[in-house]
C-alpha positions as CSV (number, residue, x, y, z in Angstrom):
1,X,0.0,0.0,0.0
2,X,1.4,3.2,-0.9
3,X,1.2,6.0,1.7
4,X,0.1,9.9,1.0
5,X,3.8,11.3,2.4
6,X,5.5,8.6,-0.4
7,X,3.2,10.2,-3.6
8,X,3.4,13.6,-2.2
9,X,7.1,13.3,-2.5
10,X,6.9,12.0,-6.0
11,X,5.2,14.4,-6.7
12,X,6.9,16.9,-5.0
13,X,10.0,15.7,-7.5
14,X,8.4,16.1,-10.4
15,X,7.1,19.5,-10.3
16,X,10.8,20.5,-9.4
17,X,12.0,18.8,-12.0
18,X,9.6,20.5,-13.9
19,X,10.7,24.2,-12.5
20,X,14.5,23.4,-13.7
21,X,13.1,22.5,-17.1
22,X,11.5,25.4,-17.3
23,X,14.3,28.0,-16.0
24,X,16.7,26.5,-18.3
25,X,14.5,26.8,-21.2
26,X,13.9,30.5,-19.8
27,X,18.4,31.2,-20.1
28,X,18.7,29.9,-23.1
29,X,15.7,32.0,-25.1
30,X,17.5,34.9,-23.4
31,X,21.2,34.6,-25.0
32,X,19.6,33.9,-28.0
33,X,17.3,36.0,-28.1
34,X,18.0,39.2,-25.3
35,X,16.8,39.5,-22.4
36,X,14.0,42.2,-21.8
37,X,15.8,43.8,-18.9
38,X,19.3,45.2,-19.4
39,X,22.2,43.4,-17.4
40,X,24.8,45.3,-15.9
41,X,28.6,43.9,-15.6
42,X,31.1,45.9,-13.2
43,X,34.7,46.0,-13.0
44,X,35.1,44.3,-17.2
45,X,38.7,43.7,-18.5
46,X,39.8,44.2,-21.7
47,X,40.8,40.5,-22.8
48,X,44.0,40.7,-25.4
49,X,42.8,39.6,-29.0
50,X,43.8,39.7,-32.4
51,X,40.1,39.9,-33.4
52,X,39.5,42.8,-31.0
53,X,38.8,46.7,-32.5
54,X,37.5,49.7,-32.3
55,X,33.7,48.2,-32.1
56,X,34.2,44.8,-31.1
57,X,36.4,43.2,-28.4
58,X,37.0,40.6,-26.2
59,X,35.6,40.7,-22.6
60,X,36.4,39.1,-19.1
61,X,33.7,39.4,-16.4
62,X,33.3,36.9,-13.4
63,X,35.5,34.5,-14.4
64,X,33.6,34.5,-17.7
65,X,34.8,35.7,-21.3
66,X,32.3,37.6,-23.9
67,X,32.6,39.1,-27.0
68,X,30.5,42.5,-27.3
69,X,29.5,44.6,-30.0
70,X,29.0,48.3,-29.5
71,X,25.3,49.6,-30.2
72,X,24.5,52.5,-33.1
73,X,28.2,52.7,-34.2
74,X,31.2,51.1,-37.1
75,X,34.6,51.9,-36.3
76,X,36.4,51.1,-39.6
77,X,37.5,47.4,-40.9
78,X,41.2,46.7,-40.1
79,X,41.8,44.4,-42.8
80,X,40.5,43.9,-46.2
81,X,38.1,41.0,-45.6
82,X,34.9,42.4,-46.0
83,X,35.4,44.8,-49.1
84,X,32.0,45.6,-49.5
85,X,31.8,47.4,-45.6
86,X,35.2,48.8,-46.8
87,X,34.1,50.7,-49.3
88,X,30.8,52.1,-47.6
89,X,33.4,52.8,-45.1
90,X,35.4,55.1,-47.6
91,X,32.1,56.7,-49.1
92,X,30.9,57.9,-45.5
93,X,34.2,59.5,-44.6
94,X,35.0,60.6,-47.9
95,X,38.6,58.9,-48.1
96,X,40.1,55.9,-49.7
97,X,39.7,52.2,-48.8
98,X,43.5,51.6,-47.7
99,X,42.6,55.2,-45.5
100,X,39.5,53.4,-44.2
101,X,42.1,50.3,-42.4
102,X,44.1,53.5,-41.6
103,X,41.5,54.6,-39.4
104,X,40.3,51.3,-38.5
105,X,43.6,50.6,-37.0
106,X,43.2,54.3,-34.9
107,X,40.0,53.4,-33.7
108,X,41.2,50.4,-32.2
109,X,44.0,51.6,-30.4
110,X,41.6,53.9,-29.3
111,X,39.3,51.4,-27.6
112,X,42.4,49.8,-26.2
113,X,43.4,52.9,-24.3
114,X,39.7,53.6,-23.0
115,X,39.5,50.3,-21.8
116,X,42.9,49.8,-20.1
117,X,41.2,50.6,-16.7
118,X,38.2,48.1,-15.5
119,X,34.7,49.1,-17.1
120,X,31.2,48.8,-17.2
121,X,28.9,46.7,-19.6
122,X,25.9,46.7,-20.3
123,X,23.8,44.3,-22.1
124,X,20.7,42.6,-23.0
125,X,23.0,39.7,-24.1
126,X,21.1,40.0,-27.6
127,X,23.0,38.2,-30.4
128,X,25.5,40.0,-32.8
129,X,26.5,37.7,-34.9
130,X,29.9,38.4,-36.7
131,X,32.4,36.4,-39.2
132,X,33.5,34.9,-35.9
133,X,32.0,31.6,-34.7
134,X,32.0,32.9,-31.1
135,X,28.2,34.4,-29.6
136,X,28.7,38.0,-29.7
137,X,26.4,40.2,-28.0
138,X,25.6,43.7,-28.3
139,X,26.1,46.4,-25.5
140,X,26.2,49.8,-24.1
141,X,30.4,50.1,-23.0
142,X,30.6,52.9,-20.3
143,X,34.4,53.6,-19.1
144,X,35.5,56.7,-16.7
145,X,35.2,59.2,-19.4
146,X,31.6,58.0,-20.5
147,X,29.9,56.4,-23.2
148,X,32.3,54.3,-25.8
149,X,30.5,54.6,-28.9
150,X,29.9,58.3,-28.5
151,X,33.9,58.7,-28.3
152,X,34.5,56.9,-31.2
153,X,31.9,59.1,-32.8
154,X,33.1,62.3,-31.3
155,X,36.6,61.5,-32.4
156,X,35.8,60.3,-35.9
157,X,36.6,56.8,-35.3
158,X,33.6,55.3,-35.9
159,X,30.1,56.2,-38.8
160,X,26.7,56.2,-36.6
161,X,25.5,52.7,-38.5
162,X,24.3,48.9,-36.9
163,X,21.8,47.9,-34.4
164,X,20.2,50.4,-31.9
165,X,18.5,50.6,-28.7
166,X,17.3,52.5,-25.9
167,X,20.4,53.4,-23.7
168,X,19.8,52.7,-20.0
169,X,17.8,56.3,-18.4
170,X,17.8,57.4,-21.8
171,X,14.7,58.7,-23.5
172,X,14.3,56.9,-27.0
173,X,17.0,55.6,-29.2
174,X,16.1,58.1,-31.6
175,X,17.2,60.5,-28.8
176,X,20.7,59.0,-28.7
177,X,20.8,58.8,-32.3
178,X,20.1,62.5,-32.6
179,X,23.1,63.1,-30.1
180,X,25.5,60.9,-32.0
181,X,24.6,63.0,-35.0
182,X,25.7,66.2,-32.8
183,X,28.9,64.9,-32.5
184,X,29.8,63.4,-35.6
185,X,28.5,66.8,-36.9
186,X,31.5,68.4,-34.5
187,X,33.8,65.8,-35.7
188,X,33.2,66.5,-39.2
189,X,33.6,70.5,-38.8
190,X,36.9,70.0,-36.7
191,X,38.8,67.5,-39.2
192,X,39.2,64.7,-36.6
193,X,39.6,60.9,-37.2
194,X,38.4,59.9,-40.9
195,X,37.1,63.4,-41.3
196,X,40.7,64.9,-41.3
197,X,42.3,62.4,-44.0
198,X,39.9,63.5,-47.3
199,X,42.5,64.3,-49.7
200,X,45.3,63.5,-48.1
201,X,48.0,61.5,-50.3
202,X,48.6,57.8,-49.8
203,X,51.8,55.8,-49.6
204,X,53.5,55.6,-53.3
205,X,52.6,51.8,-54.4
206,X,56.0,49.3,-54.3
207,X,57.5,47.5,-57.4
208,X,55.3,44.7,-56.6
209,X,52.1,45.9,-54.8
210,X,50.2,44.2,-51.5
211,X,47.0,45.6,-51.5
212,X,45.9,46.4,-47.7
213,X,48.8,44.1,-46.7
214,X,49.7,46.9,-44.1
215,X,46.8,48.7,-42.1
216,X,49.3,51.7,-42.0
217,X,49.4,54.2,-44.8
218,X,51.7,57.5,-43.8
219,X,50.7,60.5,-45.1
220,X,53.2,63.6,-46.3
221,X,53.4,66.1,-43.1
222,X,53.9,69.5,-42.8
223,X,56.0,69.9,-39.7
224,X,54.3,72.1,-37.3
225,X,56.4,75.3,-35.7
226,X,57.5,74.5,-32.5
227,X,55.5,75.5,-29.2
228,X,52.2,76.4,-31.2
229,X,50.1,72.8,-30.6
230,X,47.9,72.9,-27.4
231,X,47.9,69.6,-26.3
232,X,44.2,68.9,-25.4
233,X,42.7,70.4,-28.4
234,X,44.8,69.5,-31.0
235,X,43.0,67.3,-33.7
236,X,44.4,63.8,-34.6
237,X,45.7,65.4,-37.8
238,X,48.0,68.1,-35.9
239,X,49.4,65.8,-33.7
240,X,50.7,63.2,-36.6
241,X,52.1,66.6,-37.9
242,X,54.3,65.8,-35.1
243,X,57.9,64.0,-36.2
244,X,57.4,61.1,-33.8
245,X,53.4,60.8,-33.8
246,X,52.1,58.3,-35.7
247,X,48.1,57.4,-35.9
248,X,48.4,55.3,-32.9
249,X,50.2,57.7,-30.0
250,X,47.8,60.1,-31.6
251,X,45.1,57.9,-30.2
252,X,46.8,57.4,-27.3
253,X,46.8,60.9,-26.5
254,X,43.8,62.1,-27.3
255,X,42.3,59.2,-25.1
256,X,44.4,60.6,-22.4
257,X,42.7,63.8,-22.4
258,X,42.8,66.2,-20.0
259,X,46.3,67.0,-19.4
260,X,47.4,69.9,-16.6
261,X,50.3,71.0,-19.5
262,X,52.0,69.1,-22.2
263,X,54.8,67.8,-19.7
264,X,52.4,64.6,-18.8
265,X,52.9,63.4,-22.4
266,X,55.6,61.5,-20.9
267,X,53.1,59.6,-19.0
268,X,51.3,58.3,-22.6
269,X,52.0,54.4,-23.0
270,X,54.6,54.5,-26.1
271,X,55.9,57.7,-25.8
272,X,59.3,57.1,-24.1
273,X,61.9,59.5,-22.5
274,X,63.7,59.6,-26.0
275,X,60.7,60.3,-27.9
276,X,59.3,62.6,-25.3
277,X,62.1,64.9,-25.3
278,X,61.9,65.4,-29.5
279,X,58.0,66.3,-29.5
280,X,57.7,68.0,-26.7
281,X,59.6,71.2,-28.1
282,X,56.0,71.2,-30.6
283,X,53.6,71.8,-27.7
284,X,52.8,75.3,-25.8
């Protein structure tokens, strides 16, 4: 004879059972599809990756790794495998393709230096899927000088172009949108980034040419007189003017931004006491 405690058990067990079914069906909707309610990761790391840039990159959280994808904006391609985005690249910025990996390259040194000190993620772990076979999942990046995308954006690293969404406490993504426009507007007007390269010449081709082979294409400088470039306002284009700045230092120091005087230069990652003491003589 079977007692009411021994099939209240059973019974007990199944709808358990039952429960977990459920939740797990629940998670797994959720990183495929988003959740509705925005997720919020403190204290993120910068994972090193040869498939991180400006956009896109490599994240440790918990003792987990992600891959996110930056809402609203495209920093440039770095290499040549995706012509197609390449050239709609070079058509928005009004520059040449090899310019576009040029840029690319700027906008991911860029993100490197913003995200050099722990940040703050936040996701609805909806998918964005890329070339790469890895889940990649779009998100709002926030470091200590704000909003990722909107630097890149400011800076003319990246074209306003991809997936949107609401930020967190914003109004509408139309909202956002509209001040991403602002920016890029100021970008465009001051010459930075891609905005500051229309017309400028390329590299002379070799003997035996390697389309894109190198994401760096120097451009013919004007040397700048000594002791006229102001430090925090110079524009990515004045400080490569610099003998000694190339497109990623530039980054570097415009992601540094504010300094107290031109003297802190020498606290830039790259820019070593040898280096240091030949630009310096440019800045006010």
């Amino acid at each position: 004879m079977i007692s009411r405690s021994s099939i209240s058990l059973r019974f007990a067990g199944s709808a358990l059972t039952a429960v977990a079914v459920l939740w797990a069906t629940s998670v797994a909707a959720d990183a495929r599809g988003g959740s509705k309610d925005w997720i919020v990761l403190e204290n993120c790391r910068l994972v090193p990756s040869a498939a991180n840039d400006g956009d896109s990159f490599h994240v440790s959280v918990n003792g987990k790794q992600y891959i996110f994808r930056l809402y609203f904006v495209d920093a440039p391609e770095t290499d040549a495998a995706d012509p197609k985005r390449l050239i709609e690249q070079a058509k928005h910025f009004g520059i040449a393709v090899p310019q576009v990996i040029e840029v690319g390259e700027t906008a991911k040194a860029f993100s490197r230096e913003k995200l050099n000190e722990p940040f703050t993620v936040i996701t609805r772990m909806a998918n964005a899927m890329g070339r790469s076979n890895t889940e990649r999942f779009y998100a709002f990046v926030r470091t200590k000088d704000g909003d990722l995308g909107e630097q890149l954006v400011a800076n003319g690293l990246a074209r306003i172009h991809g997936t949107t969404a609401t930020p967190p406490g914003g109004s509408s993504s139309a909202a956002e949108r509209q001040k991403l426009e602002e920016l890029e507007g100021e970008a465009r007007r001051r010459q930075l980034g891609g905005w500051g390269m229309s017309g400028q010449p390329l590299k002379a081709a070799s003997a035996t040419p390697h389309p894109f082979a190198s994401p760096s294409y120097p451009h013919a400088k004007e040397t700048p007189a000594l002791g006229k470039i102001d430090v925090n306002t110079a524009t990515e284009k004045e400080l490569r003017s610099v003998p000694g700045i190339g497109p990623v230092i530039a980054a570097r120091i415009i992601a540094a931004r504010p300094f107290r005087s031109a003297d802190d230069l020498k606290k830039v990652s790259g820019i070593g006491d040898k280096n240091y003491a030949r630009i310096r003589p440019y800045f006010q």
